[in-house]
MITIZA-983048 format. One record per residue: chain; x, y, z of N, C-alpha, C in turn. Coordinates in nm, 2 decimals. Example, Ala and Ser with C-alpha at 12.3 -4.5 7.8 and 13.67 -1.06 7.14 Angstrom:
BEGIN
<atom chain="A" n_c1="1.32" n_c2="-0.57" n_c3="0.78" ca_c1="1.23" ca_c2="-0.45" ca_c3="0.78" c_c1="1.32" c_c2="-0.33" c_c3="0.78"/>
<atom chain="A" n_c1="1.28" n_c2="-0.22" n_c3="0.71" ca_c1="1.37" ca_c2="-0.11" ca_c3="0.71" c_c1="1.29" c_c2="0.00" c_c3="0.79"/>
END
This chain:
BEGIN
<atom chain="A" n_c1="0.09" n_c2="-0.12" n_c3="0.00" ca_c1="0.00" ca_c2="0.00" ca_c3="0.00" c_c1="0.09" c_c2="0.12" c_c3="0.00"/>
<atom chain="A" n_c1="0.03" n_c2="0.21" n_c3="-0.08" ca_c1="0.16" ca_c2="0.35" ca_c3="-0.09" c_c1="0.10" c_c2="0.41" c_c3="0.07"/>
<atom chain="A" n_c1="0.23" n_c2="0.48" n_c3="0.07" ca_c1="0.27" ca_c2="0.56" ca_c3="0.20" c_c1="0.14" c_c2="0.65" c_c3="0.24"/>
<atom chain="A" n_c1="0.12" n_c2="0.71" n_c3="0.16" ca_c1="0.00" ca_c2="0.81" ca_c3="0.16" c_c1="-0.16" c_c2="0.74" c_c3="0.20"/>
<atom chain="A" n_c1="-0.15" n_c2="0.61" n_c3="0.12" ca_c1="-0.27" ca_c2="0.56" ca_c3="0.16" c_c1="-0.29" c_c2="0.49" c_c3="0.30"/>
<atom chain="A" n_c1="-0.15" n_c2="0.45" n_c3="0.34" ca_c1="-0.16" ca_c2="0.34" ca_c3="0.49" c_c1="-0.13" c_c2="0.46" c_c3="0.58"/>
<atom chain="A" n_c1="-0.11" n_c2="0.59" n_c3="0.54" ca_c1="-0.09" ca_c2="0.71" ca_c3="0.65" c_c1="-0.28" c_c2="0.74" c_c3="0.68"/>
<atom chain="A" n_c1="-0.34" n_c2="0.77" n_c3="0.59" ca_c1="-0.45" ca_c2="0.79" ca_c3="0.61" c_c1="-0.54" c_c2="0.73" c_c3="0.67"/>
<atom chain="A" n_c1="-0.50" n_c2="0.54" n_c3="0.64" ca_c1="-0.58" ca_c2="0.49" ca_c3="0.68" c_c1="-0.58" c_c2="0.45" c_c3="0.81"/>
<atom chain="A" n_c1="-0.47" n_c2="0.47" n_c3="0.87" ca_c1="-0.39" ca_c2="0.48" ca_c3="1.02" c_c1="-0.44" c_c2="0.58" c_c3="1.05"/>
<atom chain="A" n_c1="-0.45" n_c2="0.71" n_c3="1.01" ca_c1="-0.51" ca_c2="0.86" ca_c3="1.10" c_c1="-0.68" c_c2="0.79" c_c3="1.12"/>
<atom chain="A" n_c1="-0.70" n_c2="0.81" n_c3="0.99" ca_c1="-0.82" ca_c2="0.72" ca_c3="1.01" c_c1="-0.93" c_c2="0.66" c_c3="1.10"/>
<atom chain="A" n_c1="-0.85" n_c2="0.53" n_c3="1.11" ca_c1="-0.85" ca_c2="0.44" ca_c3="1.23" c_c1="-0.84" c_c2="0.56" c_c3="1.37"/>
<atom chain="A" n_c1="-0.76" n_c2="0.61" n_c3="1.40" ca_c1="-0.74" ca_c2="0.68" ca_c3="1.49" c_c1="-0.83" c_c2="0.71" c_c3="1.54"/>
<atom chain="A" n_c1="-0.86" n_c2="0.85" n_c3="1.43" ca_c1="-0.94" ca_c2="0.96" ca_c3="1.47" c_c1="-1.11" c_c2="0.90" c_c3="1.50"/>
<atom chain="A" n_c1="-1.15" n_c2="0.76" n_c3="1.43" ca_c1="-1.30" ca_c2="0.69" ca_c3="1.43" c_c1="-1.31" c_c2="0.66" c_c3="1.55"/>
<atom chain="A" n_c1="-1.17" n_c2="0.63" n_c3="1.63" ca_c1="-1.21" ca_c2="0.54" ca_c3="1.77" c_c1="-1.21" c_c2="0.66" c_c3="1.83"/>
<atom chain="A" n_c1="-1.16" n_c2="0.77" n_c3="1.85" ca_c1="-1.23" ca_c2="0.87" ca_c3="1.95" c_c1="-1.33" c_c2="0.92" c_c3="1.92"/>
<atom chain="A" n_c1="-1.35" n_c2="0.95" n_c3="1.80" ca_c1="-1.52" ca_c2="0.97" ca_c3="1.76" c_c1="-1.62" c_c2="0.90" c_c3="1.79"/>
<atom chain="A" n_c1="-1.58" n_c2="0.76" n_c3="1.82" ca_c1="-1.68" ca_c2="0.70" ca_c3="1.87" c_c1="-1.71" c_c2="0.71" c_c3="2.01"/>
<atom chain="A" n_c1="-1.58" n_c2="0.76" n_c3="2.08" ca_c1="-1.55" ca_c2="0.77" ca_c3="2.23" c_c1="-1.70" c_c2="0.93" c_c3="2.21"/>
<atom chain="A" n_c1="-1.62" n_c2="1.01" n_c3="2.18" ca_c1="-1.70" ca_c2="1.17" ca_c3="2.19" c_c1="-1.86" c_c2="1.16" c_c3="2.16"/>
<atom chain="A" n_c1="-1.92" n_c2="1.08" n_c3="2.05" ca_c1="-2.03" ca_c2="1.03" ca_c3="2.04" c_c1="-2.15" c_c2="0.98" c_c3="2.13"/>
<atom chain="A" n_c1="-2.10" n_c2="0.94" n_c3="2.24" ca_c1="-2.12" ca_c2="0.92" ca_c3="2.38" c_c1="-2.17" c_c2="1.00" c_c3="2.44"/>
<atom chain="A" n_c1="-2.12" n_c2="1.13" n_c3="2.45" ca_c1="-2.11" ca_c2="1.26" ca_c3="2.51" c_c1="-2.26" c_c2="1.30" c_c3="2.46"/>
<atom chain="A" n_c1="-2.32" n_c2="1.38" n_c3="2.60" ca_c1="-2.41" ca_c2="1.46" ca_c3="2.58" c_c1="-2.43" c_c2="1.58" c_c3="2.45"/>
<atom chain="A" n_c1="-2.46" n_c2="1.59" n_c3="2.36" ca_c1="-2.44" ca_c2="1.69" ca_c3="2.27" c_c1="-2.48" c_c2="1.81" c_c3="2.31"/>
<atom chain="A" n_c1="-2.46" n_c2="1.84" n_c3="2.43" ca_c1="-2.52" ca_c2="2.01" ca_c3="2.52" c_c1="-2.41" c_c2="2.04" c_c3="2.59"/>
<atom chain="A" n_c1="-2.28" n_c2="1.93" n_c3="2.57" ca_c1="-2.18" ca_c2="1.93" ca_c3="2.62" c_c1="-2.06" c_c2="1.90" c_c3="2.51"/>
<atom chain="A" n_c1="-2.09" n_c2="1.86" n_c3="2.45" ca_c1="-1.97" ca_c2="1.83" ca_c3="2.37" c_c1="-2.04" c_c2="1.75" c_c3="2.23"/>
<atom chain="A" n_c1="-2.07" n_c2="1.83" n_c3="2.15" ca_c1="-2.07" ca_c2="1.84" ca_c3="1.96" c_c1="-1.93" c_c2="1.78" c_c3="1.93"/>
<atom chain="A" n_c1="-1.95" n_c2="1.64" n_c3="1.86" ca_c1="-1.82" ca_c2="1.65" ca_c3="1.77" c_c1="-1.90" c_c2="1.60" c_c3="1.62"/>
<atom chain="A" n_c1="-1.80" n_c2="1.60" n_c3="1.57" ca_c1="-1.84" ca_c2="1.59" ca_c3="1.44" c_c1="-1.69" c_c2="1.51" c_c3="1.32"/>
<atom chain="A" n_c1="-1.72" n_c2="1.41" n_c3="1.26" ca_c1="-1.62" ca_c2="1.34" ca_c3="1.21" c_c1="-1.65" c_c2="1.37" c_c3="1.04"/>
<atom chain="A" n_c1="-1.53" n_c2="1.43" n_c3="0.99" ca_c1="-1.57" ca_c2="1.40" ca_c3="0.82" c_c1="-1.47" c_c2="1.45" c_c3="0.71"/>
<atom chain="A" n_c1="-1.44" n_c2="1.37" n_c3="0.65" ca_c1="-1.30" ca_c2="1.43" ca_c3="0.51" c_c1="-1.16" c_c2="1.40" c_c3="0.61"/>
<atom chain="A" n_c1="-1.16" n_c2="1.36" n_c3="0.71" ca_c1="-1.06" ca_c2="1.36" ca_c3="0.81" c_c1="-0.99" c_c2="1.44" c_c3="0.89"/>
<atom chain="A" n_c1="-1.10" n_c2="1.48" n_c3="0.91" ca_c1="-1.14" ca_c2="1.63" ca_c3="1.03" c_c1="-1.22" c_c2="1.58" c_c3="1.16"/>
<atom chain="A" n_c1="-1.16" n_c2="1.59" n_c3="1.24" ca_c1="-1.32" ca_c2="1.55" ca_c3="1.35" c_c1="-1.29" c_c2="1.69" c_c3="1.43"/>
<atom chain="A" n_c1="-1.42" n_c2="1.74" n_c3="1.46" ca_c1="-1.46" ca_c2="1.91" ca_c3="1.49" c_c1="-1.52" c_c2="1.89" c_c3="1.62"/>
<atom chain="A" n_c1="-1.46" n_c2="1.90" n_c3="1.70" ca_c1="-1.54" ca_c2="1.88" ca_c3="1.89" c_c1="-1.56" c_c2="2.09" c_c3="1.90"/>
<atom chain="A" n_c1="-1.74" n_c2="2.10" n_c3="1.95" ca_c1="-1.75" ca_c2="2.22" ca_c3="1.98" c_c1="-1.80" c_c2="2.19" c_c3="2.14"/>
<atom chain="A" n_c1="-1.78" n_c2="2.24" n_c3="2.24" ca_c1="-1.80" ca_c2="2.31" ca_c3="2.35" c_c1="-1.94" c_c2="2.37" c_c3="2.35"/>
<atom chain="A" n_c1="-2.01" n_c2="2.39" n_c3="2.46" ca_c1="-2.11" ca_c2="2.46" ca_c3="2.51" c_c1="-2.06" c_c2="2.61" c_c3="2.49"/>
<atom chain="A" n_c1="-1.97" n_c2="2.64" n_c3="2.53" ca_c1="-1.93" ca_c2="2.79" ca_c3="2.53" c_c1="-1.93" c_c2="2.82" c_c3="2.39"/>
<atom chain="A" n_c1="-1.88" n_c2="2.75" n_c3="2.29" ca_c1="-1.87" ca_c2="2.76" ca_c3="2.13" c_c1="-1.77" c_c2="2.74" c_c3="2.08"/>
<atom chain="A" n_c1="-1.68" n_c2="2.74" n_c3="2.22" ca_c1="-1.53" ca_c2="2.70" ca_c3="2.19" c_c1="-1.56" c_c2="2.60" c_c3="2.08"/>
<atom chain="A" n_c1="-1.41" n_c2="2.57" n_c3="2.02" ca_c1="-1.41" ca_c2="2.46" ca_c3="1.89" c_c1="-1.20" c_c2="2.38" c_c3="1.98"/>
<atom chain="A" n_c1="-1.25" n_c2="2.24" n_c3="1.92" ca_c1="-1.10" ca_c2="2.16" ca_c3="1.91" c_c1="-1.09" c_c2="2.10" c_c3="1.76"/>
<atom chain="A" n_c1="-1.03" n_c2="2.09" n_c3="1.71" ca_c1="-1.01" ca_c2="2.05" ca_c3="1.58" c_c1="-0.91" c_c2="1.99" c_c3="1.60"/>
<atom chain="A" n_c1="-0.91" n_c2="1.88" n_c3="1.53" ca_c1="-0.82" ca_c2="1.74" ca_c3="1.46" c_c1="-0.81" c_c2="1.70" c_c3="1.35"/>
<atom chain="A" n_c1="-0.73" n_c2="1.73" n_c3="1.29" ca_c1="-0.72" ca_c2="1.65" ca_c3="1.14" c_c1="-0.59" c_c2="1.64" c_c3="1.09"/>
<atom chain="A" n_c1="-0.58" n_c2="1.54" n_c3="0.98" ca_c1="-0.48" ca_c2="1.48" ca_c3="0.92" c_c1="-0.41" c_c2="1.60" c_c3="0.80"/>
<atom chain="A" n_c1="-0.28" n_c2="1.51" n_c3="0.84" ca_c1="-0.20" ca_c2="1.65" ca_c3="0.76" c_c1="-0.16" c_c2="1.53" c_c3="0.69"/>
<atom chain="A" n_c1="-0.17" n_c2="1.49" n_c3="0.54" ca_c1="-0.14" ca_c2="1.40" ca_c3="0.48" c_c1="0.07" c_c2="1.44" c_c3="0.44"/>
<atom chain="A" n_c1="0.07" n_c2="1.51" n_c3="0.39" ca_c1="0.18" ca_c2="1.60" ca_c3="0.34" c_c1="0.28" c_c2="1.55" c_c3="0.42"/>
<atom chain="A" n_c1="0.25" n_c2="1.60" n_c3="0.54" ca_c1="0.38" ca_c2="1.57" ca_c3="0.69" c_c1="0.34" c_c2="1.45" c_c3="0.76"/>
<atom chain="A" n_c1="0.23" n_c2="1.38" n_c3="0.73" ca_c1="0.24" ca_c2="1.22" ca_c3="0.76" c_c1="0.20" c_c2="1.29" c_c3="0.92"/>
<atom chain="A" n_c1="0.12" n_c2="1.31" n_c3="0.98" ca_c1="0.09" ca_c2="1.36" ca_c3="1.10" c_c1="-0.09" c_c2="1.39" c_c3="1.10"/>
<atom chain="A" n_c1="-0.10" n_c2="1.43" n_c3="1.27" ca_c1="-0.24" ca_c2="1.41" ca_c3="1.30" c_c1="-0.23" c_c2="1.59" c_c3="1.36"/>
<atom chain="A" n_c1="-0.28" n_c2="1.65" n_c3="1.34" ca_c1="-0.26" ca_c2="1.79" ca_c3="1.43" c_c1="-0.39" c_c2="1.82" c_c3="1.52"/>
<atom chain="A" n_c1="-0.36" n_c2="1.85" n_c3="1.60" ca_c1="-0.48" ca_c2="1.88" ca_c3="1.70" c_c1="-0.48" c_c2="2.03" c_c3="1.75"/>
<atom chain="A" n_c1="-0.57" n_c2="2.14" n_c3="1.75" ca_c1="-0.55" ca_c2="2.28" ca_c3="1.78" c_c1="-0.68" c_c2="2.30" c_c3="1.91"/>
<atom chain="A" n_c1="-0.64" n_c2="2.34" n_c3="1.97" ca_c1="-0.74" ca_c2="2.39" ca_c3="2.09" c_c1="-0.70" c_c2="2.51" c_c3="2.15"/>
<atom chain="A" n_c1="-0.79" n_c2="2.62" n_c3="2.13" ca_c1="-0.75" ca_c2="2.76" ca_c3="2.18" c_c1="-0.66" c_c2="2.79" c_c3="2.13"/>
<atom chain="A" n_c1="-0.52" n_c2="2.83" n_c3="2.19" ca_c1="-0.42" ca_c2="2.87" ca_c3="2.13" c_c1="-0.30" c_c2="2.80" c_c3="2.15"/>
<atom chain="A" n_c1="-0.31" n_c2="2.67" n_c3="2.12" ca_c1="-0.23" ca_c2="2.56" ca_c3="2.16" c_c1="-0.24" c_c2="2.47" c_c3="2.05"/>
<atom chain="A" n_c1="-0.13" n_c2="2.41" n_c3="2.00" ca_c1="-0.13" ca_c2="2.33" ca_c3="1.90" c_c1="-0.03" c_c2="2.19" c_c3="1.87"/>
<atom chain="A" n_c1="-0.10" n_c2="2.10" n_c3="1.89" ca_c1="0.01" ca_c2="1.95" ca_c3="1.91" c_c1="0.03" c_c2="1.87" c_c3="1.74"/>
<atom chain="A" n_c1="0.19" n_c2="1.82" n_c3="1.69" ca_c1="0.16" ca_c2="1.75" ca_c3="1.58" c_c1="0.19" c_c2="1.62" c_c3="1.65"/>
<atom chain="A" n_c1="0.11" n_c2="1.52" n_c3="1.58" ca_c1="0.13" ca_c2="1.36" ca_c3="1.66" c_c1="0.15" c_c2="1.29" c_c3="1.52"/>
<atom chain="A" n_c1="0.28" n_c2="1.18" n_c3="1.55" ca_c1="0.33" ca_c2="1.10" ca_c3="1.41" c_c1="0.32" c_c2="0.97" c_c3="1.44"/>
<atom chain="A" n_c1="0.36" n_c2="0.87" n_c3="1.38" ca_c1="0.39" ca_c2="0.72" ca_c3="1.43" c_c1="0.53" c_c2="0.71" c_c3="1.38"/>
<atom chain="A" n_c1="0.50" n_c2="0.62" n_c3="1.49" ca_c1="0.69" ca_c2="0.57" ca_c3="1.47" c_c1="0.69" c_c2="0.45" c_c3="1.34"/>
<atom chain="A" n_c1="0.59" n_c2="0.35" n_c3="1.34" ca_c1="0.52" ca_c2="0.28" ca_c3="1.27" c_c1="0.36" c_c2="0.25" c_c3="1.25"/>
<atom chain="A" n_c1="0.33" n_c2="0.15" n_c3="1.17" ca_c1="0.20" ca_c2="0.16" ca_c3="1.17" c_c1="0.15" c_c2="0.09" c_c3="1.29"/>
<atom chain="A" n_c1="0.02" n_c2="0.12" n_c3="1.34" ca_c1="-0.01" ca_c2="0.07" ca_c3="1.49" c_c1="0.03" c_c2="0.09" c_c3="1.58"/>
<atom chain="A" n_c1="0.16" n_c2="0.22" n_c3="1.61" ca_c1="0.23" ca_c2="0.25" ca_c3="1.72" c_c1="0.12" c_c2="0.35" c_c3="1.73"/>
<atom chain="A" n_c1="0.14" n_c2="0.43" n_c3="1.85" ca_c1="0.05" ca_c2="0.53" ca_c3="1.95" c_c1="0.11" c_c2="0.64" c_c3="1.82"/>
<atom chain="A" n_c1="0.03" n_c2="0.75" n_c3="1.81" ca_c1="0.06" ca_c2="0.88" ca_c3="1.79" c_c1="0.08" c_c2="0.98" c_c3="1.90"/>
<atom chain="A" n_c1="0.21" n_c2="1.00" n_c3="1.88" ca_c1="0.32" ca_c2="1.08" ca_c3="1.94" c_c1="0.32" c_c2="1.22" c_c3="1.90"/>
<atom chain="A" n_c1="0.33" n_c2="1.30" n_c3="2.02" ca_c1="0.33" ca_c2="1.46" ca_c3="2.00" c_c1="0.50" c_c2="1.45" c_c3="1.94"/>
<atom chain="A" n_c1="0.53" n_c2="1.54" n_c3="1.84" ca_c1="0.63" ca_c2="1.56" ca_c3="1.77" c_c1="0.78" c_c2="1.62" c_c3="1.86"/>
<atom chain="A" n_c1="0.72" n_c2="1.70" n_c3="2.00" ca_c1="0.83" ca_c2="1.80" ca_c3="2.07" c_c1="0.81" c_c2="1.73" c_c3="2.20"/>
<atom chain="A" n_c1="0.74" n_c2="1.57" n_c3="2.21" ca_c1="0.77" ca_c2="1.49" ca_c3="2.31" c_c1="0.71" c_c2="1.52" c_c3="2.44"/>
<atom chain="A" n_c1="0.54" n_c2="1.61" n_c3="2.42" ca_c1="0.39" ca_c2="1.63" ca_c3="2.49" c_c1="0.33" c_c2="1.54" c_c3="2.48"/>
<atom chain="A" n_c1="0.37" n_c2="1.42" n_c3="2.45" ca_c1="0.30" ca_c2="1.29" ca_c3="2.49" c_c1="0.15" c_c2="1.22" c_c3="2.39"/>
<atom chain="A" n_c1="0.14" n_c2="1.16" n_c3="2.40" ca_c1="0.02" ca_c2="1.09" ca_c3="2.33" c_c1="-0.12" c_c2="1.13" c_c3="2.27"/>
<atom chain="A" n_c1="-0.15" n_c2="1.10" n_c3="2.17" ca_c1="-0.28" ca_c2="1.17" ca_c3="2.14" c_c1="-0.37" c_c2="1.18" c_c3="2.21"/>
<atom chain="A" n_c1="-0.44" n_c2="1.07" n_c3="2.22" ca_c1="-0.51" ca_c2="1.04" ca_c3="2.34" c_c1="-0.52" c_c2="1.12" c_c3="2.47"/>
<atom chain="A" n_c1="-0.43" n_c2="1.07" n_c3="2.52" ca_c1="-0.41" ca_c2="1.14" ca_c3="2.63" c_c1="-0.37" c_c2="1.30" c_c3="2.66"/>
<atom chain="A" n_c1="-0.31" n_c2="1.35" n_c3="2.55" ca_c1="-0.34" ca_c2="1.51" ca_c3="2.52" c_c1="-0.51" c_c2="1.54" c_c3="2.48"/>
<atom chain="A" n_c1="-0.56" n_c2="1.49" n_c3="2.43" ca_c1="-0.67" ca_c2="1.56" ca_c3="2.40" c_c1="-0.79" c_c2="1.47" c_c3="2.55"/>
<atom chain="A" n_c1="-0.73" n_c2="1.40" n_c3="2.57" ca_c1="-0.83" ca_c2="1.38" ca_c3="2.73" c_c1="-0.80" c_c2="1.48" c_c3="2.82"/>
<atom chain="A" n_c1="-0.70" n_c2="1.51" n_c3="2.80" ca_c1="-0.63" ca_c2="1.63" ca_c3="2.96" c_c1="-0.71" c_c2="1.82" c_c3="2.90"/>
<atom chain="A" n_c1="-0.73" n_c2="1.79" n_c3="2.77" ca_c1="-0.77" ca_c2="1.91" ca_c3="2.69" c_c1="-0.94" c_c2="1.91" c_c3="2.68"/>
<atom chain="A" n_c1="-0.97" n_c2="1.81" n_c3="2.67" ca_c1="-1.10" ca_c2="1.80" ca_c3="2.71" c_c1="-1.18" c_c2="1.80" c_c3="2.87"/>
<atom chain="A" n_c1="-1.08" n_c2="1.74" n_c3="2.94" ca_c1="-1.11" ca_c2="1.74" ca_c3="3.08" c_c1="-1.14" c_c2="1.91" c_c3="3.13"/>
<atom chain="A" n_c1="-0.99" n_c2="1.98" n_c3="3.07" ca_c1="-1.00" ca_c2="2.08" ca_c3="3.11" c_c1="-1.14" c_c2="2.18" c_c3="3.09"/>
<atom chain="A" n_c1="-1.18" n_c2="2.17" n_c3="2.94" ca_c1="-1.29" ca_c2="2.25" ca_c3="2.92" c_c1="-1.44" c_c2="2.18" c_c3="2.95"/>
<atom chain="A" n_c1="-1.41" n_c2="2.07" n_c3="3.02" ca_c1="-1.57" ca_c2="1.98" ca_c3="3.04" c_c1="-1.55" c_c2="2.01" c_c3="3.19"/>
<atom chain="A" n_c1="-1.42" n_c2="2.06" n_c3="3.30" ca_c1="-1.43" ca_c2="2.06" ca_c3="3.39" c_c1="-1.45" c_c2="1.91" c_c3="3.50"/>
<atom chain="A" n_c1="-1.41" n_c2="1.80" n_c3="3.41" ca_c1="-1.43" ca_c2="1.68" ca_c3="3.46" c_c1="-1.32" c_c2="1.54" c_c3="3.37"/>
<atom chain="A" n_c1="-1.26" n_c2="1.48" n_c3="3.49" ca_c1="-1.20" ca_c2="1.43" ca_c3="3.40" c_c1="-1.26" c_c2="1.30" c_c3="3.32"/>
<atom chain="A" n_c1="-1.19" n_c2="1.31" n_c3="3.21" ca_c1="-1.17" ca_c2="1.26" ca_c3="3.08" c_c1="-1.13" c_c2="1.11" c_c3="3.03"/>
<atom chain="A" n_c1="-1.16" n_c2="1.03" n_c3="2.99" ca_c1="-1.04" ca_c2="0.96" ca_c3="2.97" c_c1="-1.07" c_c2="0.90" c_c3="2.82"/>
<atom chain="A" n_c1="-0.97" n_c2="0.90" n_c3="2.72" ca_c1="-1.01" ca_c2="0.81" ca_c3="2.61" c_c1="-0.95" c_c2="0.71" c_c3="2.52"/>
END
């Protein structure tokens, strides 16, 4: 499979299992939304998190407020990794979510 396609299909995979995680969530509390390889979490307040695939640089980028993580794999099926060594996708966007739901997170 070319590089481009097993990258995608790997963000992919990723980004569907937290979407399924966020899906869960009250929608008066947390809107997300999965599509083109974007998933769009809005807040009650209106705040927005955004996630999506940077095909180009082979990465996942995640932006919240004024903060911004890139996450790579070392291989296929390894965890996605913050690029400057902030730790795991997951677990960045649980500690990012906790914060603005006021409750912790886990995903």
């Amino acid at each position: 499979m070319p590089l481009d396609m097993e990258f995608a299909r790997q963000a992919d995979l990723a980004m569907e299992a937290i979407f399924a995680v966020l899906s869960e969530f009250d929608p008066d509390e947390l809107d997300a939304d999965l599509a083109m390889g974007v998933l769009s979490m809005e807040f009650a307040d209106g705040s927005k998190c955004i996630m999506n695939r940077q095909t180009a640089a082979q990465q996942i980028w995640l932006a919240q407020g004024a903060s911004a993580w890139h996450f790579a794999q070392e291989e296929a099926d390894a965890p996605w990794m913050d690029t400057k060594g902030r730790g795991e996708l997951r677990s960045v966007l649980a500690e990012q979510l906790s914060g603005k739901l006021g409750r912790a997170i886990k995903l």
